[in-house]
N, C-alpha and C positions, 0 to 999 in steps of 0.2 A: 504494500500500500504506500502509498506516495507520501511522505509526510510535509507538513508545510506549518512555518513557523507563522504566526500572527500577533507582531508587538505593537497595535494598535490598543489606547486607554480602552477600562471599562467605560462603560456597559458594551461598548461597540466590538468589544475582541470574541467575547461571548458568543453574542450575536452571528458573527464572521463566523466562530469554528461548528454552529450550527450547520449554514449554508456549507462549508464545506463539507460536513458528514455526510449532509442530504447528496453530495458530489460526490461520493464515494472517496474524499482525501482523508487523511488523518490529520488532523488540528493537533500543533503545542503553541498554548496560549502563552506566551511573556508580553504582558504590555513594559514597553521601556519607560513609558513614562505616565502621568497621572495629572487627571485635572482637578483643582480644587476651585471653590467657591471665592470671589472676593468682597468685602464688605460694599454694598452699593444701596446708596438712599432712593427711595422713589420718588425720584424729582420730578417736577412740570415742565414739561418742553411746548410751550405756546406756539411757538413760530412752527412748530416743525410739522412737517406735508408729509413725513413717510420715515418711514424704518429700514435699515438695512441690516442682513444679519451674514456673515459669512463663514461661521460654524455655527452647527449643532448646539456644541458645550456653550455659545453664550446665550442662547435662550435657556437649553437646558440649569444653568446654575444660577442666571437670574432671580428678583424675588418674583415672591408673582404679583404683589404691590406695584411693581415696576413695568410686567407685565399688563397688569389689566388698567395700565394709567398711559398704557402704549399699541393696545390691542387692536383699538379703532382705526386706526394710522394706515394707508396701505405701506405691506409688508416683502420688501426686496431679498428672495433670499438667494442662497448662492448655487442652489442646487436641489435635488431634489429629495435627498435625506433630507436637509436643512429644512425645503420648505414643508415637510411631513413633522417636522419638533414644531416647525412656527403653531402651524395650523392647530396639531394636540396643546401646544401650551394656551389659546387663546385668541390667536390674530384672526380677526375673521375676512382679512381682504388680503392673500398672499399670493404674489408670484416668484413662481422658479427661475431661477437663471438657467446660465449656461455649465456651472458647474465650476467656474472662474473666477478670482476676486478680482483679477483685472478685467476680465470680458463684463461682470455685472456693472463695476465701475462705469465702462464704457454704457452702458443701457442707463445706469443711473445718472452720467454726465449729460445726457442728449435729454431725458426728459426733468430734469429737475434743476439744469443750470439756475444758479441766482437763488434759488429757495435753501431753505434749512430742513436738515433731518437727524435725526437719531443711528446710532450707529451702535449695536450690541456689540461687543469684542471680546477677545483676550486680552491678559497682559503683554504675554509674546505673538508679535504679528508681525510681518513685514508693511514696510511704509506705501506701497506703492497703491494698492485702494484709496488710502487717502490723500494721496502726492493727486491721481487722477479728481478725485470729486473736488480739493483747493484750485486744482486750473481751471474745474466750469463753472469756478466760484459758488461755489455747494458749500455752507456755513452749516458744519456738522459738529454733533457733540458724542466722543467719541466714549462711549460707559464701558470700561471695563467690568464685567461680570466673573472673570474666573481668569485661575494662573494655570501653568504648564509646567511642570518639576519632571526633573527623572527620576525614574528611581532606582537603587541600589538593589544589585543581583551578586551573591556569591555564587563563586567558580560552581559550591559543592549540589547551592539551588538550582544553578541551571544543568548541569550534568545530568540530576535527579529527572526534573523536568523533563528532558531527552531523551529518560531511560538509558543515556548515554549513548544513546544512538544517531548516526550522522542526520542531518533532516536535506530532503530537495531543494525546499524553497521559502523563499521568505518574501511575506508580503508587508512592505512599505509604506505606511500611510502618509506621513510629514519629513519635512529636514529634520524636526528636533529629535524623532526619532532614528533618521539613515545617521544622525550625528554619534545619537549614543549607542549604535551600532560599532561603528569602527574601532573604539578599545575594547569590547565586547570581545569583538572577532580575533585581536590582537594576543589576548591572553592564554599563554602557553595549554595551560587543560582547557583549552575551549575550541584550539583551529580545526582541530581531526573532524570537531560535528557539524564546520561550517565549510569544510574541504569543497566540496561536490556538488554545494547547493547555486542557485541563482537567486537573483534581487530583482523582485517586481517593487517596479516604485509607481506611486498615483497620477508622479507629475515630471515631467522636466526638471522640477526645481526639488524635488526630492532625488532623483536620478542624479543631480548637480551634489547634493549632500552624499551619497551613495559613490560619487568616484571614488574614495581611497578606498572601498571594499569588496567592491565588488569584481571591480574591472570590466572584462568584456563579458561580463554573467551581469549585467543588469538591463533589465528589458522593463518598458514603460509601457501605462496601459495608453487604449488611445484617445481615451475622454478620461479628465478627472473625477473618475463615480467607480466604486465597490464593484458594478455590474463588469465594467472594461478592465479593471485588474483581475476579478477574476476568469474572464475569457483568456488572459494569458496563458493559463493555468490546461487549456485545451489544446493550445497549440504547441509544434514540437517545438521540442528544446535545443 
């Protein structure tokens, strides 16, 4: 049986080594990293026309204070997990993007130039969403909802984990995780289980985090969504 690594955070890794059973793969769940909640007042945003949300985790760890004083607003999400949390948590007018925080950016520059919106986030994000919505002059209030940590694996936990056996494949969700991958890989009791295998990354810019480990074994899916990394997973190797 095929085995395949999945070190995406809870609740989503869970989920993940589901759909792979139903595939007939063997799931070893390690999430490398973990999201927590961060303190966030439910403020009044007057001006603001719309919400934009470009993970999951910041509705998800949102208050729902926050949420239902944001619900009304039409809601930008970045994809279609994303806009499946908006919708369960509350927002009754949500559209799905592209599956891109630059591509929604670009949807959200062309219709809401000059207006103000709401922006659910992490703490760790890249700038470039908001570099785009500052040049359509989009006057956004960016609410941090929840952080991004790694977390700490010893050699003896992940061995265990492995049953000490090599695994195939390993699927890639973000940079911060292809980041805490590479000492991972590095460490003397750990190369022999990562010898063989390949690195599906979600994105370009996780694939860009993935060079020191993988090498010529890292294959990207071809839309940023769970559905097109796991189609990798059918084609040959």
């Amino acid at each position: 049986m095929i085995r395949i690594l999945v070190t995406r955070p809870e609740p989503g890794a869970s989920r993940t080594a589901r759909r792979l059973e139903a595939r007939g793969f063997q799931p070893i769940v390690l999430p490398l990293t973990e999201t927590t909640a961060l303190p966030v007042e439910a403020s009044v945003f007057p001006a603001a026309v719309a919400v934009a949300v470009t993970s999951a985790n910041a509705v998800r760890h949102a208050p729902k204070a926050l949420i239902a004083a944001l619900a009304a607003l039409p809601c930008h999400a970045v994809g279609k997990r994303t806009a499946e949390t908006c919708r369960a948590a509350g927002f009754t007018s949500v559209s799905e993007g592209p599956g891109d925080a630059q591509a929604l950016a670009g949807v959200i520059s062309n219709e809401f130039a000059g207006k103000e919106m709401v922006y659910l986030c992490g703490r760790v994000r890249l700038p470039a969403f908001e570099e785009r919505l500052a040049a359509a002059g989009i006057r956004f209030h960016a609410v941090e909802t929840y952080d991004t940590a790694r977390l700490a694996c010893s050699d003896q936990e992940i061995v265990a984990r492995f049953s000490n056996k090599p695994i195939d494949a390993v699927l890639v969700y973000s940079a911060r995780a292809a980041e805490a991958l590479s000492p991972l890989i590095r460490r003397p009791a750990l190369r022999g289980l990562f010898e063989t295998a390949e690195f599906l990354a979600l994105s370009a810019r996780v694939a860009k985090a993935l060079a020191e480990v993988g090498g010529q074994k890292v294959r990207i899916a071809s839309q940023p969504d769970e559905d097109a990394l796991l189609a990798l997973l059918s084609l040959p190797r």
